[in-house]
Backbone bond lengths (Angstrom), bond angles and torsions (degrees), N, CA, C in turn:
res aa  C-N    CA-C-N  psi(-1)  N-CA   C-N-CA  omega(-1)  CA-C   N-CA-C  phi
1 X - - - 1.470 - - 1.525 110.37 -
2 X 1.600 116.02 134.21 1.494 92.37 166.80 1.488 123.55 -127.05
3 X 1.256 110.36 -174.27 1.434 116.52 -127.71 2.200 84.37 -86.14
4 X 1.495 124.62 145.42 1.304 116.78 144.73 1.586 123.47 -91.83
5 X 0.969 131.01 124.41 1.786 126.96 140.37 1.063 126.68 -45.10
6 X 1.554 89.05 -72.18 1.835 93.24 -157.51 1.998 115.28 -52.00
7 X 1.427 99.20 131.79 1.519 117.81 161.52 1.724 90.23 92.69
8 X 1.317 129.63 -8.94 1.553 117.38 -169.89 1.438 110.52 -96.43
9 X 1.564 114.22 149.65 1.329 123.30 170.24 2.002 111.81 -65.77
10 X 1.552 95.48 132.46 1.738 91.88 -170.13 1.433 74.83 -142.15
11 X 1.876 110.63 124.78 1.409 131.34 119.60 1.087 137.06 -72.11
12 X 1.568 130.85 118.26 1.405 153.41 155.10 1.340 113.45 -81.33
13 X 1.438 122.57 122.06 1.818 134.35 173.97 1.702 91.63 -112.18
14 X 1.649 94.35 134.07 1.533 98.18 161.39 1.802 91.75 94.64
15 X 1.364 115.09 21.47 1.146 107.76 172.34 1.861 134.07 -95.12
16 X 1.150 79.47 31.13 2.054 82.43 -171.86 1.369 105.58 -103.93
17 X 1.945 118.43 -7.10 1.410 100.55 169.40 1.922 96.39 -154.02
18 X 1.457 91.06 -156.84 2.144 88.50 -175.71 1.344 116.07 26.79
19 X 1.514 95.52 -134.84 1.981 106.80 -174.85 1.086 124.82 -35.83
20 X 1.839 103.45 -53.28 1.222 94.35 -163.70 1.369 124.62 -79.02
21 X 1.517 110.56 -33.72 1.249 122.56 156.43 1.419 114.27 1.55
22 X 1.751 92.08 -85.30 1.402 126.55 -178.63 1.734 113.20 -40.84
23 X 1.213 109.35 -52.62 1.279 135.81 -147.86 2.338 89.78 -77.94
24 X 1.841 88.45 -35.26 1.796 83.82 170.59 1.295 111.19 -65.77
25 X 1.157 110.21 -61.08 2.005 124.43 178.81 1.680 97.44 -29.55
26 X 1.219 119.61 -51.22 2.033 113.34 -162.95 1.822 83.13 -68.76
27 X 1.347 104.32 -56.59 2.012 99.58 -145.47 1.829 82.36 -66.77
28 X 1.198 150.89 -37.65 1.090 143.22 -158.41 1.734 103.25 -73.42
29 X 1.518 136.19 -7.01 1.025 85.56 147.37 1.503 126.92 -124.42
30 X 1.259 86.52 44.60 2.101 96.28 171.38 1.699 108.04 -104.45
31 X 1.238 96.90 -46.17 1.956 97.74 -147.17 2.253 76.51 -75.45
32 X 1.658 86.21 -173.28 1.755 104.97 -159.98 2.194 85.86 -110.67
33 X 1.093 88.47 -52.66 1.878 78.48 -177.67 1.442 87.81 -122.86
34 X 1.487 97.51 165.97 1.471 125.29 -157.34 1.870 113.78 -133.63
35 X 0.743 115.78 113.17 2.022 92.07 -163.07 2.096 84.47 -134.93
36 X 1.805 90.45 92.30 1.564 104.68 151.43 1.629 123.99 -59.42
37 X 1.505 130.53 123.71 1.128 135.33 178.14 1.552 98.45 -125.18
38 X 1.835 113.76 136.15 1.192 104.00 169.45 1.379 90.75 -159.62
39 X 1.176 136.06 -154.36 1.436 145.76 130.42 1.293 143.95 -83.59
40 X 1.445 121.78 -17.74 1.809 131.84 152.12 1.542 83.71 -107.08
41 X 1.633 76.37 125.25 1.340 118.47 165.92 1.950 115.01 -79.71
42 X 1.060 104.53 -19.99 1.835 103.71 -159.30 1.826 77.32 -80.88
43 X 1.005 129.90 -48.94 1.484 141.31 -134.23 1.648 86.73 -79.42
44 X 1.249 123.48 -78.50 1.305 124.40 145.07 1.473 133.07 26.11
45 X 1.491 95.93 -83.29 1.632 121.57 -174.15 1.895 108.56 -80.39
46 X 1.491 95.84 -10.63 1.579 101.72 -174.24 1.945 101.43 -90.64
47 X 1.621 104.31 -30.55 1.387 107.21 158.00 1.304 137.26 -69.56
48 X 1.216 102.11 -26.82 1.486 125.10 -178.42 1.831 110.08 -66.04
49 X 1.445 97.92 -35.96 1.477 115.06 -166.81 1.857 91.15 -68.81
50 X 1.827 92.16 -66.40 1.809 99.10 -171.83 1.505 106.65 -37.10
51 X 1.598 114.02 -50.41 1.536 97.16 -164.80 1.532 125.77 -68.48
52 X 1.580 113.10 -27.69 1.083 130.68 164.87 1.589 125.92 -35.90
53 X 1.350 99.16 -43.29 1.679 130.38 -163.32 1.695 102.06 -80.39
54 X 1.683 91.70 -25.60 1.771 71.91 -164.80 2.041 106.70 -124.00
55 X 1.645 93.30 11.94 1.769 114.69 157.85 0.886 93.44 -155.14
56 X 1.449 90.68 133.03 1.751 136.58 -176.07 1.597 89.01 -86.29
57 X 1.638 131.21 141.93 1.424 119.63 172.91 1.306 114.63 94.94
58 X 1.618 124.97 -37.07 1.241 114.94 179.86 1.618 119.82 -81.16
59 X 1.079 104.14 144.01 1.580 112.29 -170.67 1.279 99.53 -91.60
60 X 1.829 130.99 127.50 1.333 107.76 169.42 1.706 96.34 -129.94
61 X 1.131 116.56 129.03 1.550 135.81 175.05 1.547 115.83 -97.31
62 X 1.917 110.78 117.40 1.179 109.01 176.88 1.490 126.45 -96.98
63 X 1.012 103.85 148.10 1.685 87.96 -165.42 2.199 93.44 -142.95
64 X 1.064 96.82 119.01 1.399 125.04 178.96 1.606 113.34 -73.88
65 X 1.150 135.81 119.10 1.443 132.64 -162.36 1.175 113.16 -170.55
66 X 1.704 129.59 146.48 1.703 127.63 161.83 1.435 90.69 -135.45
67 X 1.373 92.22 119.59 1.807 116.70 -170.44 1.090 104.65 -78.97
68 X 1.280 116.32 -12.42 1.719 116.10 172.30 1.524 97.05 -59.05
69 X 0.982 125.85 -43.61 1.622 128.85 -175.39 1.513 126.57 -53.67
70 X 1.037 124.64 108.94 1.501 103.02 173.42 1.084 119.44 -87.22
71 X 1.709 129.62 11.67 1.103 126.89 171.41 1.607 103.25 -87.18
72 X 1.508 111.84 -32.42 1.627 122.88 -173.17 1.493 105.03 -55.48
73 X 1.615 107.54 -51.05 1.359 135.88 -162.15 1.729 101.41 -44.91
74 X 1.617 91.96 -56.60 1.852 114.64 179.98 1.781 114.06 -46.68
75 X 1.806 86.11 -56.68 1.647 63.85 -169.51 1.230 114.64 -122.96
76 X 1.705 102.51 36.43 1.892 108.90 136.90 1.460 91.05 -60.01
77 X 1.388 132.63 -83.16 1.346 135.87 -140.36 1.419 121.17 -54.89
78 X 1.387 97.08 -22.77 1.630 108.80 172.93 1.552 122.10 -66.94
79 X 1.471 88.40 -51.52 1.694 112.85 169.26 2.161 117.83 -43.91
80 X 1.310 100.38 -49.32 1.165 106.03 -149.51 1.518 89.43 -84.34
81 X 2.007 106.02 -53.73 1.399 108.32 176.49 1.681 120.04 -29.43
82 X 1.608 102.90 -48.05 1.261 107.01 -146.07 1.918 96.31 -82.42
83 X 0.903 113.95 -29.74 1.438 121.04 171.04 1.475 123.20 -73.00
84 X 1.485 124.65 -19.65 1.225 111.28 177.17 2.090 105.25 -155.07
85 X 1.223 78.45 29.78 1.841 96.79 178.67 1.383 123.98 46.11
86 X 1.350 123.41 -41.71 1.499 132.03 136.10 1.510 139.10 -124.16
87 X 0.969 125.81 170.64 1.558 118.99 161.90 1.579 125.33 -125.44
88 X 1.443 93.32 125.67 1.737 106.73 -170.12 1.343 122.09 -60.87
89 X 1.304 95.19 -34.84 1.724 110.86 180.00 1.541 119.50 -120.34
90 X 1.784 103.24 110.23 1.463 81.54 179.78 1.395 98.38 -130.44
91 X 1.590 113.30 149.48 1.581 127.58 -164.42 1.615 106.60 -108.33
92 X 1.130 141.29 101.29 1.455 117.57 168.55 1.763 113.80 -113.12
93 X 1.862 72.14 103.58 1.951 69.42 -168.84 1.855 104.05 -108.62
94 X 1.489 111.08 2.32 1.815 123.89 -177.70 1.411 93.86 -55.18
95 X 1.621 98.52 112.16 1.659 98.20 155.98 1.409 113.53 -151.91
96 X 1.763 110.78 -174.14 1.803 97.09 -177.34 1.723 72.59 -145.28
97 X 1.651 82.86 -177.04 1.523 120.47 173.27 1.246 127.24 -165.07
98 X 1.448 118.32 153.51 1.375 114.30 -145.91 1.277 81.18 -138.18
99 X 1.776 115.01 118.50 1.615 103.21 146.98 1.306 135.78 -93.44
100 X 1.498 132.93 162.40 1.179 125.72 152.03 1.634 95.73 146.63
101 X 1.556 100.21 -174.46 1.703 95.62 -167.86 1.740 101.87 -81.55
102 X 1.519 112.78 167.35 1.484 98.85 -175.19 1.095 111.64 -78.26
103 X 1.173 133.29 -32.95 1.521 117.09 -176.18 1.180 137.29 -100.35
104 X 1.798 111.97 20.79 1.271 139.59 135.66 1.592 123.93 -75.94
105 X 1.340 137.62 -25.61 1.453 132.94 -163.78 1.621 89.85 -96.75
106 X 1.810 96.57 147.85 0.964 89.22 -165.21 1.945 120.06 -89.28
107 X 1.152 111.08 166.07 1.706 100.80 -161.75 1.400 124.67 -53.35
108 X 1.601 106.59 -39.05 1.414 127.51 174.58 1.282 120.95 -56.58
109 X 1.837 111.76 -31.01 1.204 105.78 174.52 2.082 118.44 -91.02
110 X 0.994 107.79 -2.17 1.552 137.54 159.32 1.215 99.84 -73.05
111 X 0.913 139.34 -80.89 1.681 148.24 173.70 2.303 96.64 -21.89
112 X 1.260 69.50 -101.88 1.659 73.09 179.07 1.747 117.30 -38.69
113 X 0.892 125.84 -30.76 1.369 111.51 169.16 1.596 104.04 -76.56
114 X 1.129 131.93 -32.20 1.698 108.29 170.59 1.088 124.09 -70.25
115 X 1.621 124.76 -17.47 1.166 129.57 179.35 1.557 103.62 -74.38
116 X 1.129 129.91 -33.43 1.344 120.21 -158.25 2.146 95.63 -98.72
117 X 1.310 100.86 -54.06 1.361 99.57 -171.05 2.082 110.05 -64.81
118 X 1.359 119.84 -38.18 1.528 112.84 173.12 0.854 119.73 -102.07
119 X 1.565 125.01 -42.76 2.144 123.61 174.52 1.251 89.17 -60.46
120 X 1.713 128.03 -75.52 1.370 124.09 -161.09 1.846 114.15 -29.08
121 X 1.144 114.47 -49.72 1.256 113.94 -176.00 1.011 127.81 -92.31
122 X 1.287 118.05 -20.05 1.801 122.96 151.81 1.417 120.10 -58.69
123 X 1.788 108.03 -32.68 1.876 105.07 -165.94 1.533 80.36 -82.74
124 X 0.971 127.73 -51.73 1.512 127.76 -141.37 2.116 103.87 -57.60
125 X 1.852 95.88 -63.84 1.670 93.56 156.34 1.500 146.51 -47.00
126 X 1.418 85.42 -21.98 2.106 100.02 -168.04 1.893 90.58 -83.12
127 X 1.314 113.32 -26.95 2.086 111.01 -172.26 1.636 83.81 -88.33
128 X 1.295 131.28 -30.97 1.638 116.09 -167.93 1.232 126.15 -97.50
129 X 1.218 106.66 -8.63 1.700 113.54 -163.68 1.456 108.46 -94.22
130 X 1.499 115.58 -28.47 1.839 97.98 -158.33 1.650 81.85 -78.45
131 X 1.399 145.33 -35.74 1.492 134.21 -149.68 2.229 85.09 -76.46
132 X 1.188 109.02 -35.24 1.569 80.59 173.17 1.322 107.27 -81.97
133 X 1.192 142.56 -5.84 1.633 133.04 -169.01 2.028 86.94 -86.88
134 X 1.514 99.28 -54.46 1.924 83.67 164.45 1.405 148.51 -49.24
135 X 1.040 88.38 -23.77 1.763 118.32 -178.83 1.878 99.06 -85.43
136 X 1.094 108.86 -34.89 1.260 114.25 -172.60 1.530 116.66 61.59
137 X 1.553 84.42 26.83 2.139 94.27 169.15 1.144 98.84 -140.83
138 X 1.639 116.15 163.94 1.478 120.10 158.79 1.314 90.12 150.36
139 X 1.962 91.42 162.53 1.561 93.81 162.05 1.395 116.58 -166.07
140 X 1.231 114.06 147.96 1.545 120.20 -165.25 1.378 106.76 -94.58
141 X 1.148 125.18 154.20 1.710 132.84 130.73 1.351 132.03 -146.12
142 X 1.408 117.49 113.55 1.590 138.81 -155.78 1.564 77.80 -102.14
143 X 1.581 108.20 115.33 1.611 145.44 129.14 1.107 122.16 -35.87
144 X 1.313 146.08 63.00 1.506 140.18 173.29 1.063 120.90 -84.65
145 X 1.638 131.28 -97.55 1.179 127.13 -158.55 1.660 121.19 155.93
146 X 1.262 118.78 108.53 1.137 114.92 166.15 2.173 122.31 -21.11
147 X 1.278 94.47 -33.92 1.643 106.48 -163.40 1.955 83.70 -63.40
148 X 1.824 105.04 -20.00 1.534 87.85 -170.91 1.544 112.45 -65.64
149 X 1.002 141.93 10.89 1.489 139.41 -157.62 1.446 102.21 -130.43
150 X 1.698 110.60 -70.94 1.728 118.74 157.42 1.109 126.44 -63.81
151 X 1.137 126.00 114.09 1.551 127.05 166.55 1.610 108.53 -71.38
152 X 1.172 106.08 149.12 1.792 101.03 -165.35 1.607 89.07 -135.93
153 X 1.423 106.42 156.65 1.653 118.77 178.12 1.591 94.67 -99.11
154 X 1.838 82.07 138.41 1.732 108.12 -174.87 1.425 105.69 86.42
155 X 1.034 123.14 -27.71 1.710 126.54 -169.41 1.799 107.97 -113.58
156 X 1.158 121.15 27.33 1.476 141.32 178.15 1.486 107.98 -40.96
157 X 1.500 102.42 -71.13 1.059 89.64 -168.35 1.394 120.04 -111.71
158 X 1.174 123.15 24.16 1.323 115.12 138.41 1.482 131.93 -81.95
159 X 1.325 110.31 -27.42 1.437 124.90 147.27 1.727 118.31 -24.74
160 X 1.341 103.87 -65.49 1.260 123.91 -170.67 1.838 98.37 -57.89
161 X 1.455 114.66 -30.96 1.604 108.17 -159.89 1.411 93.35 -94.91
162 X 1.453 118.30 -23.29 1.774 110.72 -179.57 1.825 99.47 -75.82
163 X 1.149 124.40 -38.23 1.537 125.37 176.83 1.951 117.91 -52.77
164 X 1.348 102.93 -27.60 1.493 125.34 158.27 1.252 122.70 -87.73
165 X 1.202 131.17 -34.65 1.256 115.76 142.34 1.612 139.46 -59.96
166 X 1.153 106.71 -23.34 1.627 123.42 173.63 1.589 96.53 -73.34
167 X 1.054 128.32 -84.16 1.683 125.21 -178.73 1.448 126.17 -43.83
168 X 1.441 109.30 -23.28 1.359 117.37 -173.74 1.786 96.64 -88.53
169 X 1.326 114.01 -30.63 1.721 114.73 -167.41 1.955 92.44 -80.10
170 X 0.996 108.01 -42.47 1.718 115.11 -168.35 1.433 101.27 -69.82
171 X 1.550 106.30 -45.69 1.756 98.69 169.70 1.578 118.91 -55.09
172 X 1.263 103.01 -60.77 1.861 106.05 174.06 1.528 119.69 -21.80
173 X 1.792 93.07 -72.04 1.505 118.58 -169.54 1.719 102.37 -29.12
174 X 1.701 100.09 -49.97 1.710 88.48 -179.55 0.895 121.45 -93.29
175 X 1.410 125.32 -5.54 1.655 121.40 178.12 2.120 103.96 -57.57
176 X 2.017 79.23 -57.34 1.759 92.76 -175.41 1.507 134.26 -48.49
177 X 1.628 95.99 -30.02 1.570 94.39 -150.96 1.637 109.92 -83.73
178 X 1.523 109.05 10.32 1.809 119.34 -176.82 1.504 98.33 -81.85
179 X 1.897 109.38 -16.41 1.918 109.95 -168.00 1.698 78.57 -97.69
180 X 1.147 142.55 2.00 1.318 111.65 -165.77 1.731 125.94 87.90
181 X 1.437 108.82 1.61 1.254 112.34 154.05 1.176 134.30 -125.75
182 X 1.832 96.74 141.74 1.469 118.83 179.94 1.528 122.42 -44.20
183 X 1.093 131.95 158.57 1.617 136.61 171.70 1.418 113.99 -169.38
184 X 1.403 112.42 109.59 1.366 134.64 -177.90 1.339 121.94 -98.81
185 X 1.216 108.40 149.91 1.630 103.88 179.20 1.695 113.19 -121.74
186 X 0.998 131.46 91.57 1.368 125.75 -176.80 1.739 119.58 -78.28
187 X 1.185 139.73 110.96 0.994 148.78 166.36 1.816 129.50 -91.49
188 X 0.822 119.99 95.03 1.603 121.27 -159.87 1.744 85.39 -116.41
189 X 1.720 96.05 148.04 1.170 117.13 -179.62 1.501 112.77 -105.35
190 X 1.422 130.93 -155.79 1.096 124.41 168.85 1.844 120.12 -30.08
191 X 1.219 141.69 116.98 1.335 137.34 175.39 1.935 105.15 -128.05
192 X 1.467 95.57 160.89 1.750 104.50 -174.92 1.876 94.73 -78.27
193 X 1.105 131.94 105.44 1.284 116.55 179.43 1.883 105.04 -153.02
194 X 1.016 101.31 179.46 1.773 111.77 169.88 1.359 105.39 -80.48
195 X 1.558 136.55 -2.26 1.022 103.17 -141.67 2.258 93.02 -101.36
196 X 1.469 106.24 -5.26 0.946 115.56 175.63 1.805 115.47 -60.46
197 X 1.564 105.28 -57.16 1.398 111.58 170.13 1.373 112.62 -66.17
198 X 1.086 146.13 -49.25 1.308 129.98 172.35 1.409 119.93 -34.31
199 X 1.382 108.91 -62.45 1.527 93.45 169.17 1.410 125.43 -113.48
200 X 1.394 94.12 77.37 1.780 123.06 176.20 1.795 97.19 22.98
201 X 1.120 108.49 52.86 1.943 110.01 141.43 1.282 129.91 -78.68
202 X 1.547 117.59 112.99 1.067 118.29 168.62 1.600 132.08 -20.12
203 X 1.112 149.93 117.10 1.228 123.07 -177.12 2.027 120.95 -69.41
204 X 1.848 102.07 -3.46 1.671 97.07 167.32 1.602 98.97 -111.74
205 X 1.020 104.13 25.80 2.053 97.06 178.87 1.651 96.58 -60.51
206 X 0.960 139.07 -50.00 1.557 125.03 -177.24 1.550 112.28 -82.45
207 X 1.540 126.33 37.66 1.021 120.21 -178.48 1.802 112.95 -13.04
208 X 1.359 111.95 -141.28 1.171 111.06 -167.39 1.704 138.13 -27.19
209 X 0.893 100.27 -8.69 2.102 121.42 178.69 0.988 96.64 -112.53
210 X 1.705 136.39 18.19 1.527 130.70 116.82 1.318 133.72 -18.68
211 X 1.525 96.97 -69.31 1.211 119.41 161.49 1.255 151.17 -23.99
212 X 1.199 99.46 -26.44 1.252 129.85 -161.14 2.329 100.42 -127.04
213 X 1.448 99.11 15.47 1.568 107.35 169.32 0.928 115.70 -56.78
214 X 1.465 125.91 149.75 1.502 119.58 161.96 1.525 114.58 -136.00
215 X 1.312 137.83 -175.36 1.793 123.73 169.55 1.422 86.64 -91.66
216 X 1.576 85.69 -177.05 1.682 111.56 -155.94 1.442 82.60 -96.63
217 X 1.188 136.19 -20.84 1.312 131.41 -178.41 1.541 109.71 -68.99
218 X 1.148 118.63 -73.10 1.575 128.75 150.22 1.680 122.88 2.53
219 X 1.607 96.32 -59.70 1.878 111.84 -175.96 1.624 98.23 -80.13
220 X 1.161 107.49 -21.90 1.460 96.41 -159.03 1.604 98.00 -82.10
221 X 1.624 132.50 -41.96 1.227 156.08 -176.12 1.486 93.82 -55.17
222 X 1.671 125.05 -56.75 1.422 121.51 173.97 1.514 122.12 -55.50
223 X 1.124 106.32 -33.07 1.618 116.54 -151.98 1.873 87.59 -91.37
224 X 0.982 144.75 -22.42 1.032 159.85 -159.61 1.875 100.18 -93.68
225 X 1.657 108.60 -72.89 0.703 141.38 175.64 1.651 101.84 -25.68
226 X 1.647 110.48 -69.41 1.307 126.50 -156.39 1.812 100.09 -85.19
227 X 1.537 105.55 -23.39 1.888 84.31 165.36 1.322 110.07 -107.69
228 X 1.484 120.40 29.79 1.297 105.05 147.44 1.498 119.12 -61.09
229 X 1.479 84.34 -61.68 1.904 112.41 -175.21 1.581 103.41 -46.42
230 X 1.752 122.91 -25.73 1.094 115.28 -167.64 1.376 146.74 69.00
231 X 1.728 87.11 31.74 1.873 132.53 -168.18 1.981 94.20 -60.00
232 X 0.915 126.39 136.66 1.306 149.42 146.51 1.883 106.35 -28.70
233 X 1.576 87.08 -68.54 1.993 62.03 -164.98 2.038 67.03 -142.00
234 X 1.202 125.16 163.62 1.376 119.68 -157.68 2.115 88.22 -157.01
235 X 1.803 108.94 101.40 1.923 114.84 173.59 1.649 86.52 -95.12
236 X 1.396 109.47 115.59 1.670 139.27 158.09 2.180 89.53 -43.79
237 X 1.136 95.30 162.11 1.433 99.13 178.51 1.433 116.43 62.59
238 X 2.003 122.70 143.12 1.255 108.22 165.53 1.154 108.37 -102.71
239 X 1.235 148.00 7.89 1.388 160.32 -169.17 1.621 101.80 -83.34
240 X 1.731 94.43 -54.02 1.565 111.08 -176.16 1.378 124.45 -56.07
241 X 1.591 108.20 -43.51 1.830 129.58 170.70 1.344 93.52 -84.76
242 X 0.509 140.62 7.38 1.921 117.40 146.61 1.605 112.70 -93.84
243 X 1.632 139.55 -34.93 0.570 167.86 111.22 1.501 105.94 8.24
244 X 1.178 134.69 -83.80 1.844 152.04 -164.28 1.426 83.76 -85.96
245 X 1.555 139.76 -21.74 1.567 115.18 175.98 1.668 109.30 -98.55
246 X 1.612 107.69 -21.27 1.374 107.85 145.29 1.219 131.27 -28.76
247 X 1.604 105.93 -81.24 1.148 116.45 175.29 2.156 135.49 -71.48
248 X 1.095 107.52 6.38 1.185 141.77 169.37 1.563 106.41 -75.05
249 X 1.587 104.02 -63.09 1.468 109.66 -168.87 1.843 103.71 -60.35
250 X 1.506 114.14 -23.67 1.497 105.78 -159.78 1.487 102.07 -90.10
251 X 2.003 103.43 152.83 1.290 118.64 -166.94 1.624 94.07 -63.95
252 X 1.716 93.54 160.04 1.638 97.90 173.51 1.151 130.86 -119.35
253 X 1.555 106.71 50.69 1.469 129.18 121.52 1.140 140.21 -55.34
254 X 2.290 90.96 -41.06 1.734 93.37 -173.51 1.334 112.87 -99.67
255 X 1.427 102.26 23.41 1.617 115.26 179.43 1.529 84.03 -88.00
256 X 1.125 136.69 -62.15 1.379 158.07 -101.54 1.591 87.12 -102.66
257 X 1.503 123.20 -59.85 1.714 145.08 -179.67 1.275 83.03 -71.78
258 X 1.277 159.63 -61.69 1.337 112.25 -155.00 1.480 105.36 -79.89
259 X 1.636 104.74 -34.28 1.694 86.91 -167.01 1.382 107.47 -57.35
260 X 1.479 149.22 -73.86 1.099 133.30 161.09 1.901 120.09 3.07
261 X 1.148 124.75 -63.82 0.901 118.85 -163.83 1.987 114.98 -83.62
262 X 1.551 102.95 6.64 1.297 128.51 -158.30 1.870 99.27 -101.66
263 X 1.614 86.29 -50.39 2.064 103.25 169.47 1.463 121.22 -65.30
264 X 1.718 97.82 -34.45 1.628 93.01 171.87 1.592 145.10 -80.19
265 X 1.980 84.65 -15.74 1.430 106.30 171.86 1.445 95.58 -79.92
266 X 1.262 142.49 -87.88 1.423 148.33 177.62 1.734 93.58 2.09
267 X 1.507 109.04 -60.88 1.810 113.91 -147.05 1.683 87.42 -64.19
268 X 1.643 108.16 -63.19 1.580 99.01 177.22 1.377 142.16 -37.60
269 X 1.697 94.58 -31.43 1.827 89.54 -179.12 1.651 92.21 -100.69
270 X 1.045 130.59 13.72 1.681 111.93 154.86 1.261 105.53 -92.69
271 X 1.560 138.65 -36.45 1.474 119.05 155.96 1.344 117.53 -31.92
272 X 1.220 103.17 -52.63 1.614 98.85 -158.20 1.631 114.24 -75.14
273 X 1.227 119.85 -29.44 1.490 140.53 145.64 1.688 98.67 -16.64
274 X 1.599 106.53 -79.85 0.904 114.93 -163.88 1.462 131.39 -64.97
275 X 1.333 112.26 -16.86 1.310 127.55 177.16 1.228 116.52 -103.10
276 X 1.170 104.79 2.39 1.894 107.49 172.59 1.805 95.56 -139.15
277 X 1.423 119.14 87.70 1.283 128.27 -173.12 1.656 101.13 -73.32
């Protein structure tokens, strides 16, 4: 089935910088209202202004939130419900990441990244979805991550929460689509964004699938692109999907041997880091 814009209400979370940002700019100029969710508000209202500026007619609604919250979660949903009874379009692209080895980072900051990357996106769909399963329209697309397929060293367990988001979006897709709603899975690989420095990523942690970078403008145009069409699971980049169908095709053993052999190189050159200050 694929997805409409035009004239429908579409929420974006995670919109004050990268994807989603980006990902407002594409849906802003199809859908009729626009409802930015992030946690800085200034960043927000400075998007809110651009989109305004450059369609006459579009409605854009800011809405201030940390989805880690399930109190936030509530009364976004109250807020938005109560103002426009449902929403046609919903984006959940809010996420974090935490580097470092696991049993050095500290727990709290593990903690809060599950809250925001799997509760966040489970509470947030479970208050929005049955009024489109009533409506017998709507449509989702959950932002994950290549890391959902590869598990990567230092990046464990956020890894682990994009791999739950991947099964949990593929489960939906078929529960939903008998009410008439869409459910997408977006997976983006390496992208130019904040979201690396925020949570202290190396800028060569993906050594060689560097290569294969793209801007956030780029992923966002794909990711857009592919739930129009109402694509199943939709890798930004063609460099990248050759790449993730590469690595798809291989047994998972040799998933298994390289990662191992991926943690030990990493562990060595942080020795060596460390011993040559």
């Amino acid at each position: 089935m694929r997805v409409e814009f035009d004239g429908k209400t579409a929420l974006v979370t995670g919109a004050s910088a990268g994807i989603g940002q980006d990902l407002a700019r594409e849906l802003a100029a199809r859908v009729k209202t626009l409802i930015l969710v992030a946690r800085r508000k200034e960043r927000l209202e400075e998007l809110a202004a651009e989109l305004r500026a450059k369609r006459a007619g579009l409605d854009v609604e800011v809405e201030q939130a940390d989805l880690a919250s399930e109190a936030d979660v509530d009364a976004l949903s109250d807020r938005v419900l109560g103002r426009h009874g449902a929403i046609d379009v919903l984006v959940n692209n809010a996420g974090a990441g935490t580097h470092g080895w696991f049993h050095e980072v500290e727990y709290a900051a593990l903690r809060k990244m599950i809250e925001l990357n799997v509760f966040g996106v489970v509470h947030l769909t479970r208050r929005l979805a049955p009024k489109m399963v009533e409506r017998r329209a709507g449509a989702i697309l959950n932002v994950s991550s290549g890391a959902g397929y590869f598990p990567s060293p230092q990046l464990g367990v956020y890894g682990a929460t994009k791999f739950f988001v991947n099964g949990f979006t593929e489960t939906i897709r078929a529960e939903l689509r008998p009410h008439g709603v869409v459910v997408c899975l977006g997976c983006p690989g390496p992208v130019d964004s904040e979201f690396a420095a925020t949570g202290g990523v190396p800028a060569d942690h993906d050594g060689p699938v560097n290569r294969v970078r793209i801007s956030s403008q780029h992923c966002a145009r794909e990711l857009v692109a592919g739930f129009g069409r109402g694509a199943a699971v939709i890798f930004p980049g063609r460099r990248y999907r050759w790449l993730i169908r590469f690595g798809l095709a291989m047994p998972r053993w040799m998933t298994r041997r390289g990662l191992v052999r991926d943690a030990q190189r990493r562990a060595q050159r942080a020795r060596g880091a460390s011993s040559n200050p």
